[in-house]
C-alpha positions in Angstrom: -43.9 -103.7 88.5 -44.6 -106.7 86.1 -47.0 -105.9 83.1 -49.4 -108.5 84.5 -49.6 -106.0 87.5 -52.6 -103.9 86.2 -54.7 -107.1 86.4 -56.7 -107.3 89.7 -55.6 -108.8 92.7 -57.9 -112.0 93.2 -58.7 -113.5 96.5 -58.0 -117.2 97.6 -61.4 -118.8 96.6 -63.8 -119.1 100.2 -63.4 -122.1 102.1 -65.3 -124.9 100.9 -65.9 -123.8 97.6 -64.3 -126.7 95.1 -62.9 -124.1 92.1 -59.6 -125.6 90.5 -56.3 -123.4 90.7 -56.4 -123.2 86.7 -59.8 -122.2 87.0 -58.5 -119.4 88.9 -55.5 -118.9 86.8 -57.9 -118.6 83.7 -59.7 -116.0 85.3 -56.3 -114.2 86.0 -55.6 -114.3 82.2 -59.0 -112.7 80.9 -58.2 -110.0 83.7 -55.0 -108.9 82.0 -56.3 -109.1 78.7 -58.4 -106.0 80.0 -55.5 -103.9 79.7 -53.4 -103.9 75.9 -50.3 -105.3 76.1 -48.4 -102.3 75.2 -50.3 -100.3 77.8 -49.1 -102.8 79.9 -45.3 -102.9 79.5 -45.6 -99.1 79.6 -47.3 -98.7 82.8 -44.6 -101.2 84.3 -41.6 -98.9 82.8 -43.8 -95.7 84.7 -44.1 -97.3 87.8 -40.5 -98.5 88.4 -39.7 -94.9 87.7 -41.6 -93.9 90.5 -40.7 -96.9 93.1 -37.3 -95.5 92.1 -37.9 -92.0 93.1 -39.7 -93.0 95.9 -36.3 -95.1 97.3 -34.3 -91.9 96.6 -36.6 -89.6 98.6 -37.6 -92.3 101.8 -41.0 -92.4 100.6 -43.8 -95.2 100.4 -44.6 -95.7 96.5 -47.8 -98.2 97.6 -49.9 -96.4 99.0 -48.3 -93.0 97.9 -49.1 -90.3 99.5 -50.7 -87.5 97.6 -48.3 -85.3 98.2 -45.4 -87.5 97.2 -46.8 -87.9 94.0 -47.5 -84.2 93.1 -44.5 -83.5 93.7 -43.1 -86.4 91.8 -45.3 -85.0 88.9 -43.7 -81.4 89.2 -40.3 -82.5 88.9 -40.8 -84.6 86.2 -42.6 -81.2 84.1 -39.8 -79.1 85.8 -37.1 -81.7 84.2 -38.4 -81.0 80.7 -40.6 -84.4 80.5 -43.8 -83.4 78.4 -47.8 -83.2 79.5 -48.0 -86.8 78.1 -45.5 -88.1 79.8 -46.6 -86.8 83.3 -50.1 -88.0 82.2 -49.1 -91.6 81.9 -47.1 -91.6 84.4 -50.2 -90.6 87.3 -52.0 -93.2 85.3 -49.7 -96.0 85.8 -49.8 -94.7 89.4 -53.6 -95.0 89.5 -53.4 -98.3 88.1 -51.0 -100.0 90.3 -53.1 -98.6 93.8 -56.5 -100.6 91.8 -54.9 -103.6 91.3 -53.6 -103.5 94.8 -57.5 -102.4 95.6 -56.0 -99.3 97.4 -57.7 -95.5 96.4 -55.7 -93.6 93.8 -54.0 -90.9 94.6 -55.1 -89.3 91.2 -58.8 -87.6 92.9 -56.5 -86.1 95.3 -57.2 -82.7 94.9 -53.5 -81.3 95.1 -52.2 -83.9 92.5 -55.2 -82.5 90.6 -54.5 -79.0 90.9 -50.7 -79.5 90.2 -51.6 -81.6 87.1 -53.8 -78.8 85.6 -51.2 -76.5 86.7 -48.8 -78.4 84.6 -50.7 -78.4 81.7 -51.4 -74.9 81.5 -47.6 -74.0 81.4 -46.5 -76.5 79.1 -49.4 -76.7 77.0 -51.0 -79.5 75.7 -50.7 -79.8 71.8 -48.3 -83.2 70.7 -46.2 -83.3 68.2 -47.3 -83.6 65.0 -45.3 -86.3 62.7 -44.4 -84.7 59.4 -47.0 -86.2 56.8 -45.8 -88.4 54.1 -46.7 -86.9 51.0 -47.7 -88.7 47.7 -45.3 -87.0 45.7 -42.6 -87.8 48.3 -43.6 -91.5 49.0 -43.2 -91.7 45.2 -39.6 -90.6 45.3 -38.9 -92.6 48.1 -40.3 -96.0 46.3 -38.4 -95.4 43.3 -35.1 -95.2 44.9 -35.8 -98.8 47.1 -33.7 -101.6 45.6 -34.7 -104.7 44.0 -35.2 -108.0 45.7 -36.9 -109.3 48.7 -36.6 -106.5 51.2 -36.6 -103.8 48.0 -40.2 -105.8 48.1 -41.6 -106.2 51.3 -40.2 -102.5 52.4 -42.3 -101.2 49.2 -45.5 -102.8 50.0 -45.3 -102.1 53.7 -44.7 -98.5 52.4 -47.4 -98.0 50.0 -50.2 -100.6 52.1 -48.9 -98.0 54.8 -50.3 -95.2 52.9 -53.1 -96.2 51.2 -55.1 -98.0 54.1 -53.7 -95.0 56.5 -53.1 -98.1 58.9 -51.1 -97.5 62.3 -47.8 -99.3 62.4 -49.1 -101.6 64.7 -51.9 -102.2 62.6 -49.5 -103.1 59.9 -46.9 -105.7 62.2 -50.2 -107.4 62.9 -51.5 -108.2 59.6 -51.4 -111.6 58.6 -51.5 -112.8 55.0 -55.3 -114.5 55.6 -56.4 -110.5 56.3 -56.0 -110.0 53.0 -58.3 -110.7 49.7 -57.8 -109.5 46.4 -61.0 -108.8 44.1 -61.3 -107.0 40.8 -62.0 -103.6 42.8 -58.4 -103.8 44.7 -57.4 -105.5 48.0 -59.5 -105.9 50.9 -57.8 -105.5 53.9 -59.4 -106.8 57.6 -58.1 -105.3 60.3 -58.7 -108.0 63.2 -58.0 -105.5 66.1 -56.3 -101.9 66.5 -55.7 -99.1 69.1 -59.0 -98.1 68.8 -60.9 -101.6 68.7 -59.1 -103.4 71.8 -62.2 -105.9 71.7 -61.2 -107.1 68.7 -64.6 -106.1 66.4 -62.8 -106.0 63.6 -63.1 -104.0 60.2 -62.6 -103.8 56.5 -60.1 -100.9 54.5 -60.7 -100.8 50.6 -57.4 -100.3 48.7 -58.0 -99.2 45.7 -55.6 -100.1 42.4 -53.2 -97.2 41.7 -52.7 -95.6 38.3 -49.1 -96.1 38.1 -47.6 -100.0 38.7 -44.8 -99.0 40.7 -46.5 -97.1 43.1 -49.5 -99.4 43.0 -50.9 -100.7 46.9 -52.1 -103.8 45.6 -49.5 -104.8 42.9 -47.2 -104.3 45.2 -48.7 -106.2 47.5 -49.3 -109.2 45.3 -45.4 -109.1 44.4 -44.1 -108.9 48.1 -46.3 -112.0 48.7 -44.8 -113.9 45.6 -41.1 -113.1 46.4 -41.6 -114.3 50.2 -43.0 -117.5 49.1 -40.2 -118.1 46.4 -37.8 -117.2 49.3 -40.1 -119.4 51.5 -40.2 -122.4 49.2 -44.0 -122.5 49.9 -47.2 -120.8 50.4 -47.0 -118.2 52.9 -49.0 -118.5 56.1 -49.1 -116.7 59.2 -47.8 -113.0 59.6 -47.3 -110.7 56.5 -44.5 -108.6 56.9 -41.6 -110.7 58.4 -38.2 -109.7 58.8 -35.2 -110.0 56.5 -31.1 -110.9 57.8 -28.3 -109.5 56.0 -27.9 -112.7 53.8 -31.2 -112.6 52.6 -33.4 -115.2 54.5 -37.2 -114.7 54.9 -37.9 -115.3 58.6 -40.9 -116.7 60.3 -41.7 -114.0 62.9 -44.0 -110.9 62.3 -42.2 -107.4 62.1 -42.8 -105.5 65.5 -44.1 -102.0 65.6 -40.4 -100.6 65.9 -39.2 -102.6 62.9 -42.2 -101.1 60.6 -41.4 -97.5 62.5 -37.6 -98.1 61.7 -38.3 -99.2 57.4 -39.7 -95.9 57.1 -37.0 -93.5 59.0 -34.9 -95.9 56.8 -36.9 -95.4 53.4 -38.1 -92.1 53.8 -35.7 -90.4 56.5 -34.8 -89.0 59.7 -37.7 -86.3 59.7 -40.6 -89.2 59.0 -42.2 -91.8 61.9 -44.3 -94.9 61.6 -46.8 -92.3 61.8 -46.1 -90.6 58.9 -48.1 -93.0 56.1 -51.3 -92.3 58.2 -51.0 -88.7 58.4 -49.3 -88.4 54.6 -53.0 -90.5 53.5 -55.4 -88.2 55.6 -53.4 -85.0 54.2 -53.2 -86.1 50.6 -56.4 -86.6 51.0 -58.3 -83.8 52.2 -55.6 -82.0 49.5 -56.9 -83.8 46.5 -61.2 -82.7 48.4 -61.6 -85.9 49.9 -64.6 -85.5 52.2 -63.9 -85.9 56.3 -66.0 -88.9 55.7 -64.6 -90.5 53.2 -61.1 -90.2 54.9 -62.5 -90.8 58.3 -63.5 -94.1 56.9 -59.9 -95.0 55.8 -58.3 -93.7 59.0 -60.8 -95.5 61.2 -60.7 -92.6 63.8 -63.6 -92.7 66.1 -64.4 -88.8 65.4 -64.3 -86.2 63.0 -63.1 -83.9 64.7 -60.0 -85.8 64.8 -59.9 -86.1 61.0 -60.0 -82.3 61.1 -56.8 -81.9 62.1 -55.8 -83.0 58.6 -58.1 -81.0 56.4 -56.9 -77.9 58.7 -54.0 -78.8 57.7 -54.7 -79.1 54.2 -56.4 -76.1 53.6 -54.9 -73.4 55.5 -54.0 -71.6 52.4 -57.3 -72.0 50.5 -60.2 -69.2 50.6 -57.0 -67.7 52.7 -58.5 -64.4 54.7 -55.7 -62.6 54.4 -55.0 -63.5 50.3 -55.8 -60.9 47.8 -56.4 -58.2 49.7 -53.7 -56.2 48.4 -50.8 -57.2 50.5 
């Protein structure tokens, strides 16, 4: 399925009416911009999956039969493929029988009850990433080398950290997004996994106490070194890659490249996901509010922030400390 599949089918305009194909095409575009790009791509890798299985077992993948696809489900959870997995997978389902404006199999109520069933013998808690620490992401600065990737891979680092910013969030910063004052670095965050409409918000980053592990120094030398390496002012996307002679290129980082400078900075144990969950958990550490760090994170509730003061604090006012074990 192509990624642009998600987008509604339109209809020939009626007879008569005088609307210009790019008119039409237009409206086609704003239609796929309803879905996120990366949703997208992963819904089309989900759905050739199952047009694949369906081939193998003589089976219609559009419509599917609701039978067909509960039992595609249960093989998948029988082959070891996790609840989120299977999740996605039904959805990308879902989504490919409303763009072809044909009912989903997902309100059957067998690929219902086998969905429910699946989750309640896997279980349906993810995988944490391992937080970051402070401590740690200071041991992992000091050992990054000098010059322009020692740079960039130390401000992407500690930016990472202190704005708790996604690694998408950070491939899509662009050097405009940022404005230093007196107070520290304002960040604007132009669109994120949570704000598909593109509202928009602000992330203080406050100055560090120590220089070399400072969010906004750092900052301001990555952005001097890459327009030295540049020969000019820098425009355009912030974090850019770097070849293996040197060069400063044009083209933003992707998501993979910011995930892949931390495994490489930090190690095998450590995700892109690490910075954000290394700032919540430093922070509810140090007494940080929920508030205060669900303003930094961005998340949409506390009660997803309390995951990481949980965390934090499973050994403080401990019930079963000193009482004479």
């Amino acid at each position: 399925m192509p990624t642009d599949a998600l987008a509604p089918r339109f209809a020939a305009p009626a007879e008569g009416l005088a609307i210009p194909p790019e008119a039409v095409e237009r409206a086609r575009d704003f239609a796929r911009a309803a879905t996120a790009e990366n949703t997208r791509r992963a819904y089309a890798t989900d759905w050739a999956d199952f047009e694949g299985w369906c081939r193998d077992h003589g089976t219609s993948a559009l419509p599917a039969a609701p039978a067909a696809v509960a039992v595609y489900l249960s093989e998948l959870a029988s082959a070891g493929r996790k609840v989120a997995t299977v999740t996605r997978r039904l959805a990308a389902i879902a989504a490919a029988h409303k763009a072809a404006k044909l009912p989903s199999p997902r309100s059957d109520a067998e690929v219902q009850a086998v969905v429910r069933g699946i989750r309640r013998t896997l279980g349906v808690a993810q995988k944490q990433a391992r937080p970051l620490l402070v401590g740690e992401l200071r041991a992992v600065v000091s050992r990054l080398p000098e010059g322009l990737q020692g740079a960039r891979d130390r401000a992407l680092l500690l930016l990472g950290f202190a704005g708790a910013f996604r690694r998408s969030e950070l491939a899509s910063l662009d050097v405009r997004d940022l404005a230093f004052t007196e107070d520290g670095l304002t960040v604007t965050l132009r669109r994120s996994k949570t704000d598909q409409e593109g509202a928009g918000r602000e992330v203080g980053i406050p100055y560090g106490g120590d220089k070399a592990t400072c969010p906004v120094r750092t900052a301001r030398a990555w952005l001097a070194a890459a327009e030295k390496a540049a020969g000019a002012p820098l425009a355009g996307p912030l974090f850019r890659p770097i070849d293996r002679h040197g060069n400063l290129g044009a083209e933003r980082l992707s998501d993979h490249a910011v995930w892949a400078v931390v495994k490489r900075a930090a190690g095998s144990e450590f995700s892109g996901h690490s910075l954000r969950a290394g700032l919540a958990t430093t922070a509810a550490k140090a007494g940080k509010s929920a508030l205060a760090i669900q303003r930094q994170t961005g998340h949409k509730s506390l009660a997803m922030v309390g995951r990481y003061v949980r965390s934090a604090s499973l050994f403080d006012d401990n019930a079963a400390s000193g009482i004479g074990l």
